[in-house]
C-alpha positions as CSV (number, residue, x, y, z in Angstrom):
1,X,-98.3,-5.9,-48.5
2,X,-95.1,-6.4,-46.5
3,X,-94.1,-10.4,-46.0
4,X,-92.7,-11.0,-42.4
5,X,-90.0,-14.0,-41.9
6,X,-91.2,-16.8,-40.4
7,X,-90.4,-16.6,-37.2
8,X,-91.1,-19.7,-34.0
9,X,-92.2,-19.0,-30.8
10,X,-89.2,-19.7,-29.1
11,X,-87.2,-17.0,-30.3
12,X,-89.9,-14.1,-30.4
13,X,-89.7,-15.3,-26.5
14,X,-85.9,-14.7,-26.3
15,X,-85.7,-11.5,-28.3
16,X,-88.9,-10.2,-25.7
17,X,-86.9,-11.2,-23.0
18,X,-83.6,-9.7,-24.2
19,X,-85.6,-6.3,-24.9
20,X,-86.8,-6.4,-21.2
21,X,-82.8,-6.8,-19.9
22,X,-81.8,-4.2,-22.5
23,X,-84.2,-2.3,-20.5
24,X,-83.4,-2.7,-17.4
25,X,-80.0,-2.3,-18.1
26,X,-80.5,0.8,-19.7
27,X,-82.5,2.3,-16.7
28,X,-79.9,0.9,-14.3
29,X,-77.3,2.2,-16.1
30,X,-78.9,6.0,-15.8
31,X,-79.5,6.0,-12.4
32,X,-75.8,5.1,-11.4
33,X,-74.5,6.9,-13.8
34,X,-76.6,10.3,-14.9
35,X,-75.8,12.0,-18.0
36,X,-76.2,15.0,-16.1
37,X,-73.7,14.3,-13.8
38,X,-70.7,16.8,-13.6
39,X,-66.9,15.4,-13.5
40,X,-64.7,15.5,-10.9
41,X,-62.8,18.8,-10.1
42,X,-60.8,19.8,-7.8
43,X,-60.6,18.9,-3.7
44,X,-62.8,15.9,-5.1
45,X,-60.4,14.5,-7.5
46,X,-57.2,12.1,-6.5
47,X,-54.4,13.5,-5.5
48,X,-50.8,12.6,-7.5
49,X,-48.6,10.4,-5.9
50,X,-45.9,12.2,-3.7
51,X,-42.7,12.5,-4.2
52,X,-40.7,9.4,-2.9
53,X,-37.8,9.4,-0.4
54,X,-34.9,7.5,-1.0
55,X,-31.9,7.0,0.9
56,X,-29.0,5.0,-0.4
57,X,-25.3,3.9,0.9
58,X,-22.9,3.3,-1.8
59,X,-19.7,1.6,-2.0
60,X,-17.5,3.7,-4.0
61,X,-14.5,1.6,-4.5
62,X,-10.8,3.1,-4.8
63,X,-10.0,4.1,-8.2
64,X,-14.0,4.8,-9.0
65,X,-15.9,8.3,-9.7
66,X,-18.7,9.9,-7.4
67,X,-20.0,10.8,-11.1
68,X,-20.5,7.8,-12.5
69,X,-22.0,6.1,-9.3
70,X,-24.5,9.2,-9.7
71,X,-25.2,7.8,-13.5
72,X,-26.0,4.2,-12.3
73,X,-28.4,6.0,-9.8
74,X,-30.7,7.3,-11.8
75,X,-29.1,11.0,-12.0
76,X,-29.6,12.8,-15.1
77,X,-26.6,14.1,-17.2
78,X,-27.5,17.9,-16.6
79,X,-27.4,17.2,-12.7
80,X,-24.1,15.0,-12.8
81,X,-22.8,18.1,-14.9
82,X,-24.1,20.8,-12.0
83,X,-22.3,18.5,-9.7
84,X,-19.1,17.8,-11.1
85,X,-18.6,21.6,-11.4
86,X,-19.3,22.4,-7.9
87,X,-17.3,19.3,-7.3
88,X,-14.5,18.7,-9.5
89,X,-13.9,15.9,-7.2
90,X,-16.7,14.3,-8.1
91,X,-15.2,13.3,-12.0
92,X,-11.7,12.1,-10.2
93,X,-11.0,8.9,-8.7
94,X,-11.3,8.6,-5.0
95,X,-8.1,7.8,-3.3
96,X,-9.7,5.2,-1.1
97,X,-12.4,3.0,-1.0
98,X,-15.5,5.1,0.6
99,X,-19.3,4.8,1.6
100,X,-21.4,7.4,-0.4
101,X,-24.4,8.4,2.0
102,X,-27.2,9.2,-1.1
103,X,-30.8,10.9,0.0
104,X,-32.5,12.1,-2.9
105,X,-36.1,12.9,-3.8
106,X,-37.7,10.2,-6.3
107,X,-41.1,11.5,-8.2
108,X,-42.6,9.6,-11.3
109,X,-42.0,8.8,-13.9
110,X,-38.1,8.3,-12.1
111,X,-37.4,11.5,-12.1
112,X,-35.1,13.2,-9.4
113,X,-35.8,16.2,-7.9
114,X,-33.5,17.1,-4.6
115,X,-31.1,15.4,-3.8
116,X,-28.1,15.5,-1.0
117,X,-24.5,13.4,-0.3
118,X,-21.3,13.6,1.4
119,X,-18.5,11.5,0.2
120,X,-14.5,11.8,0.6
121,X,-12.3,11.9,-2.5
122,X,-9.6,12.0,0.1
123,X,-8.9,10.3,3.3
124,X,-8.3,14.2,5.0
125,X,-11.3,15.3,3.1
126,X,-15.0,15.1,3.2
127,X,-17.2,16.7,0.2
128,X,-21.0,17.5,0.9
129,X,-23.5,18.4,-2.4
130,X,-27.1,19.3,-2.5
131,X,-28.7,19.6,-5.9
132,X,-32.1,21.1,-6.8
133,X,-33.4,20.2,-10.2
134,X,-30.0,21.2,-12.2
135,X,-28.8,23.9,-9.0
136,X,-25.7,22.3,-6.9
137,X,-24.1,23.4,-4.6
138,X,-20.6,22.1,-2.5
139,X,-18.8,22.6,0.9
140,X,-15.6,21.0,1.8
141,X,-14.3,20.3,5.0
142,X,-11.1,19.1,5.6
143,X,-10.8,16.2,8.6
144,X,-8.5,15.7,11.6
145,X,-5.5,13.7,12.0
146,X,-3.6,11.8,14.5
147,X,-0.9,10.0,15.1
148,X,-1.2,6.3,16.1
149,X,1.5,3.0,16.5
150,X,0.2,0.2,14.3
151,X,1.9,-3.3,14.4
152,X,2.7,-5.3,11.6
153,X,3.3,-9.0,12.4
154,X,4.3,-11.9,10.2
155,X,5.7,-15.0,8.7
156,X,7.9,-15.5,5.7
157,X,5.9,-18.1,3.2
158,X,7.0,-16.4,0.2
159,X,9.3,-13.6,0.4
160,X,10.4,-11.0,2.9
161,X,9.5,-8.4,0.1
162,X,5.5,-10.4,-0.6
163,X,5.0,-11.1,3.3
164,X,5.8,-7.8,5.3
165,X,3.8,-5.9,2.5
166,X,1.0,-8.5,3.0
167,X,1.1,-7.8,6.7
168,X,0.6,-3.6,5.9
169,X,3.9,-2.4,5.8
170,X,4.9,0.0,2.7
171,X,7.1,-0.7,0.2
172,X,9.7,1.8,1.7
173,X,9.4,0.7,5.1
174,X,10.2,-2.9,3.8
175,X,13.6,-1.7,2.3
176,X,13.9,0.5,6.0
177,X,13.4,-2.9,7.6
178,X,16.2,-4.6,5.5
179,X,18.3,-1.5,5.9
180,X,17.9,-2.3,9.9
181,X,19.5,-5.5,9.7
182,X,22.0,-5.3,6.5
183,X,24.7,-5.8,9.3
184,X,23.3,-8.7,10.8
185,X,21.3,-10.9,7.7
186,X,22.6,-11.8,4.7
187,X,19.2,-11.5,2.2
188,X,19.7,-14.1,-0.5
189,X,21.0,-16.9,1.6
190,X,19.9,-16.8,5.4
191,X,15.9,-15.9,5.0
192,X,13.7,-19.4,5.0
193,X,10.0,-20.2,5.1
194,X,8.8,-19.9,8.5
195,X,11.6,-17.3,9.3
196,X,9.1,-14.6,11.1
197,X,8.9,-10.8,11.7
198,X,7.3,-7.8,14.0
199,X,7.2,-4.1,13.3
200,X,6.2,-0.8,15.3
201,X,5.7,1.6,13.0
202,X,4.0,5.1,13.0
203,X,0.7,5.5,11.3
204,X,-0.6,8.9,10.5
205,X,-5.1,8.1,10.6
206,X,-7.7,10.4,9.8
207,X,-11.3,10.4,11.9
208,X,-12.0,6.6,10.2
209,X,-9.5,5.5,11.6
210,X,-8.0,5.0,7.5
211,X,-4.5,5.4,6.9
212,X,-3.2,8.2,5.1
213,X,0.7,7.8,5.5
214,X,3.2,5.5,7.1
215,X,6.0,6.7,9.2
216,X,9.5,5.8,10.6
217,X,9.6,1.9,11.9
218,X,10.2,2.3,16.0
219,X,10.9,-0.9,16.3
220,X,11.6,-4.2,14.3
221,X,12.4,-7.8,15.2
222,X,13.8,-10.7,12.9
223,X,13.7,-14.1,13.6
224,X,16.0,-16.4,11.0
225,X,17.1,-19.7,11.5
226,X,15.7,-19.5,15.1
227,X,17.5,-16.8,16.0
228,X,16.2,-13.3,16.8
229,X,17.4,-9.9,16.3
230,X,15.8,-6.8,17.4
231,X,16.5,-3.1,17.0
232,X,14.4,0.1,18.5
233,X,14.9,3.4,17.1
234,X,16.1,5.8,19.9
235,X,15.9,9.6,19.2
236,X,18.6,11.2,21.0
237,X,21.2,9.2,19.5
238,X,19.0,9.2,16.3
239,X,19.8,5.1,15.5
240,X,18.6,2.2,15.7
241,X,19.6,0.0,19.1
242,X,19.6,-3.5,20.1
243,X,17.6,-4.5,23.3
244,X,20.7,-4.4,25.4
245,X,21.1,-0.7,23.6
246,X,24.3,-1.6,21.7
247,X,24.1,0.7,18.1
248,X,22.8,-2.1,15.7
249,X,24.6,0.2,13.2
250,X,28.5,-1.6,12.5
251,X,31.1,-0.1,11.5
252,X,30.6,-1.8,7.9
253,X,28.2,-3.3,6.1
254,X,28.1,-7.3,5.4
255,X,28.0,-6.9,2.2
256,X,28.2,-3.9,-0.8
257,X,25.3,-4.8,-3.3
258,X,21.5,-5.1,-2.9
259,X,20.9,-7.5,-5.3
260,X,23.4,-10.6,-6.2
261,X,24.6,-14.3,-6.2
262,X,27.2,-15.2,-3.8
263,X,29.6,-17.4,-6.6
264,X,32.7,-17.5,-4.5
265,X,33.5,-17.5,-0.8
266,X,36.4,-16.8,1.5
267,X,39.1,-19.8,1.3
268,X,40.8,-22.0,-1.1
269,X,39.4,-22.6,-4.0
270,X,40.0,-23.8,-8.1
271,X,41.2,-20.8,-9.3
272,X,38.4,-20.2,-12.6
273,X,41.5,-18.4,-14.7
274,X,44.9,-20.0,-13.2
275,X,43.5,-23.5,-13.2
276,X,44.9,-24.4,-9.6
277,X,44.4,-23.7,-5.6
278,X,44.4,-20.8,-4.9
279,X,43.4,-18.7,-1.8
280,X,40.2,-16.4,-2.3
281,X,41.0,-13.8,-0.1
282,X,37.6,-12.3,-0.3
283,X,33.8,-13.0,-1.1
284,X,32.4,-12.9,-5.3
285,X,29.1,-11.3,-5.9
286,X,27.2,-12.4,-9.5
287,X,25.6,-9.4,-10.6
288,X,24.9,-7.5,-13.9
289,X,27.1,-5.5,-15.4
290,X,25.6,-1.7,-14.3
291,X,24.3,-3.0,-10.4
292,X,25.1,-0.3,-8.2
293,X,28.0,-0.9,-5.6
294,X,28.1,0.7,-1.9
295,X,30.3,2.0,0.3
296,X,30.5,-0.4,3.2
297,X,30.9,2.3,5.9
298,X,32.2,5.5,6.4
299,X,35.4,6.2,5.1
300,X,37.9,8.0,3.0
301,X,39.3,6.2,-0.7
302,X,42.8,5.2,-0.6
303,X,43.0,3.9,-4.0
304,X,40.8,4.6,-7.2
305,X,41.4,3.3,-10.2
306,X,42.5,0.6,-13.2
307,X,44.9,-2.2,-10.4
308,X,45.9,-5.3,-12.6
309,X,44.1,-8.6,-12.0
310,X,41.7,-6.6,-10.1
311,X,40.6,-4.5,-12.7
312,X,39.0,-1.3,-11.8
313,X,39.2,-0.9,-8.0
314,X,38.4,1.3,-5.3
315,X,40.3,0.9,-1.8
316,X,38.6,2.5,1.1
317,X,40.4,3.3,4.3
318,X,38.0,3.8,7.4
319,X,39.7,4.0,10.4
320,X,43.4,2.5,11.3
321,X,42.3,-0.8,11.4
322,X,39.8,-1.7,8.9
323,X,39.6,-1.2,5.1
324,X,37.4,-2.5,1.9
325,X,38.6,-3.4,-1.3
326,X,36.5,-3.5,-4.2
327,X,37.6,-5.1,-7.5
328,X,36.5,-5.9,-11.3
329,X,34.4,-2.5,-11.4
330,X,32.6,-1.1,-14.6
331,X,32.5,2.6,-14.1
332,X,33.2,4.9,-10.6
333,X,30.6,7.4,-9.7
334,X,31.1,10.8,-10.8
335,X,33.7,13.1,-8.7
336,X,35.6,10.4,-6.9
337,X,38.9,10.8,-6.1
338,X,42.3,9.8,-3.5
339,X,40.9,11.7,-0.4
340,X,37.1,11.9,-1.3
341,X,35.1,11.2,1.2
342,X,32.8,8.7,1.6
343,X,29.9,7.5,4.0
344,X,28.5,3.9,4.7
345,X,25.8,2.9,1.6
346,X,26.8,6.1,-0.9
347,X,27.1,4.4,-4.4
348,X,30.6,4.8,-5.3
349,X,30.5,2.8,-8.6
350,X,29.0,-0.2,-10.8
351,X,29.4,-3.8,-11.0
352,X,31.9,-5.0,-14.0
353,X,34.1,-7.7,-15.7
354,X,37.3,-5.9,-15.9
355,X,40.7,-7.6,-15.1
356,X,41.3,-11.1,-14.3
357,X,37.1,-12.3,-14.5
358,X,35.1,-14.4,-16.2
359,X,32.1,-12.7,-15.9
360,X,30.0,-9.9,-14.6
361,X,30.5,-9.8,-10.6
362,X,31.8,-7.9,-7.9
363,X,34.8,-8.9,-5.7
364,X,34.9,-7.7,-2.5
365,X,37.5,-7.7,0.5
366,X,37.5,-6.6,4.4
367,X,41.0,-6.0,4.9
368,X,41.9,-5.7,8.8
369,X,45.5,-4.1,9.4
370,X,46.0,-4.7,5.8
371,X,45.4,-8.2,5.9
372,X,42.0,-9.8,4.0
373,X,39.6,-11.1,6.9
374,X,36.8,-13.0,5.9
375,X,33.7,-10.3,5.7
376,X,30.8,-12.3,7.0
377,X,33.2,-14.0,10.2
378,X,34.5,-10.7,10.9
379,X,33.9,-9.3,13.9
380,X,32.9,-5.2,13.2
381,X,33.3,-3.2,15.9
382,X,29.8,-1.3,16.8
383,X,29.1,2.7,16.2
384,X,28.0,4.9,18.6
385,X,27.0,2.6,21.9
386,X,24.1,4.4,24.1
387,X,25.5,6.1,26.8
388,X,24.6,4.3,30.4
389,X,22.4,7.4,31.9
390,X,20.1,6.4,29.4
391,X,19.5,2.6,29.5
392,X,17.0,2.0,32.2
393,X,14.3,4.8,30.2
394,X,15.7,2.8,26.8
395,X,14.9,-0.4,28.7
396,X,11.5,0.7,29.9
397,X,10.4,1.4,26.5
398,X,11.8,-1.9,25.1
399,X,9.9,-4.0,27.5
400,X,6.0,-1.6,26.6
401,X,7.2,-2.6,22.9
402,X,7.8,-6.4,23.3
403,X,4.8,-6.5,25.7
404,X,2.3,-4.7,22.6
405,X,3.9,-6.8,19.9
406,X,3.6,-10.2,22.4
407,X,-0.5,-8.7,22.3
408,X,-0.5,-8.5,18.1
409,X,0.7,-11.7,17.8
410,X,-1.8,-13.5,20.2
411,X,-4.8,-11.5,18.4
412,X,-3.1,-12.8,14.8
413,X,-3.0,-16.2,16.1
414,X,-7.1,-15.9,17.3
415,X,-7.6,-14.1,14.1
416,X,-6.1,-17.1,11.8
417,X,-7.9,-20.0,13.5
């Protein structure tokens, strides 16, 4: 005989009841759900996700890679390979800052299938790519050009040099500028803060309107120490003018050097080596030893050579009247001899400390009929003057200049407030 736990009421009336739900469950649970009952197959199953389309604009900044924008996309390194070699332009750095147009085909889990772009590794040249799976292909197409006048307008805050490149001139077409008006400005002492500037230039754009090179200046204007000099580049004579079409170019340059420290000027002075007055018949230039010297103008040399208290020296004779004298040299420049010819800003030697000097600089005389004037009083005849049958077309185009730089400067002062 089998002995049964004691078991109460109460829980033979729970574990009934929980039989009946197990039950009804179980019944329930058959009719919803039939063991019988194929899977889905086919038309009647859900459909995978398709693919998804993505289109991107990129900045591809000057000086980055199409390739590795394509990493930080999501590319793989087999497509970025397929690329590249369809592209080799797409591993070098693009010359300017461009916008990367990106459509691409995006299926999970993030993998990408197609994919298309056009971007320019140069301003004159525009790229487009397809890919499909690890298959690229590449056509280039090179862009138009055209010629434009851009206007460069500004203030002196910091230097001539800082300032005009600020305002979107080159660095050549800064030392063009200076060129212009080496007769007129002396560079290390006459330029102050607020001194101002305005430039025509030519401007070579591609279909962007980006610039791809910088031309000759057309016309320049310098104001220092309130007053204003302008110039205009006029191609039959093939110089630059002044607005009243005088040649802007002098018969000799204000001064020899690029670079220097005016130490002494024309006049008495304490003589540094005599110890007493004595008249400086000429201008001193600080420099280190090696600074290239210039011819001041045109002209044949006179004299070449070791000269006493002068040291080295070169002697330059340009026309009948006027002369240059150039003292305390280093070295000459090769081939330079009595009857060589020279022409205005050809280095014809290097600064020095020879003869009677106490240091490194350059001494430098304008010598009218034989007799030292002082160089930055003197009164240099002008080259070349514009013949009269072409002022009033000069004129004409002076006055559209003025008026378009007269426009830049009222949309620089809108721009800056």
């Amino acid at each position: 005989m089998t002995l049964l736990p004691k078991v109460s009421l109460g829980t033979l009336a729970l574990l009934a009841a929980g039989g009946l739900l197990a039950s009804l469950f179980s019944r329930h649970a058959e009719a919803a759900f039939p063991q019988s009952a194929p899977l889905l197959q086919g038309s009647e199953a859900p459909s995978a996700l398709p693919p998804l389309q993505v289109v991107r604009e990129v900045t591809l900044p000057r000086g980055t890679t199409l390739a590795s924008h394509l990493r930080q996309a999501g590319f793989q390194p087999a497509q970025i390979a397929a690329l590249s070699a369809a592209a080799p332009s797409a591993k070098q750095p693009v010359a300017n800052t461009t916008t990367l147009t990106l459509t691409y085909e995006e299926a999970a889990p993030y993998h990408i299938g197609t994919a298309q772009m056009a971007f320019r590794p140069t301003p004159t040249q525009e790229v487009a790519l397809s890919l499909n799976g690890t298959h690229a292909k590449a056509v280039a197409k090179a862009k138009p050009l055209s010629e434009h006048r851009a206007i460069a307008v500004g203030r002196i805050t910091n230097s001539l040099w800082a300032d005009a490149t600020r305002a979107g001139l080159s660095a050549q077409q800064v030392k063009e500028f200076m060129d212009i008006f080496a007769w007129d400005i002396d560079y290390t002492r006459d330029i102050q803060p607020g001194d101002s500037f305005k430039v025509t230039y030519e401007e070579t754009q591609n279909d962007l309107g980006q610039r791809v090179k910088t031309g000759r200046i057309l016309a320049a204007a310098f104001t220092v120490g309130g007053e204003t000099r302008q110039a205009f580049w006029w191609g039959s004579t093939k110089e630059y003018l002044n607005e009243k079409g005088e040649s802007k170019r002098k018969l000799l340059l204000r001064t020899p050097l690029e670079v220097y420290r005016l130490t002494s000027g024309f006049g008495m002075r304490m003589h540094p080596v005599l110890g007493y007055n004595k008249m400086h018949r000429g201008l001193d230039f600080a420099a280190p030893i090696g600074t290239p010297v210039k011819a001041s103008g045109d002209g044949v040399i006179a004299e070449i050579g070791p000269k006493g208290a002068y040291g080295n020296f070169i002697l330059i004779r340009h026309n009948a009247k006027f002369s240059t004298a150039y003292a305390h040299l280093h070295r000459f420049s090769k081939g330079l001899r009595v009857g060589s010819k020279v022409r205005q800003g050809q280095i014809i030697a290097q600064v020095g400390n020879t003869g009677r000097s106490t240091g490194p600089h350059l001494h430098y005389e304008v010598r009218l009929q034989n007799q030292q004037v002082n160089p930055m009083r003197a009164d240099l005849p002008t080259a070349n003057p514009l013949s009269r049958r072409q002022l009033a077309s000069f004129k004409a185009t002076v006055a559209s200049i003025q008026t378009a730089w007269r426009q830049a400067l009222g949309t620089a002062r809108v721009a800056s407030r």
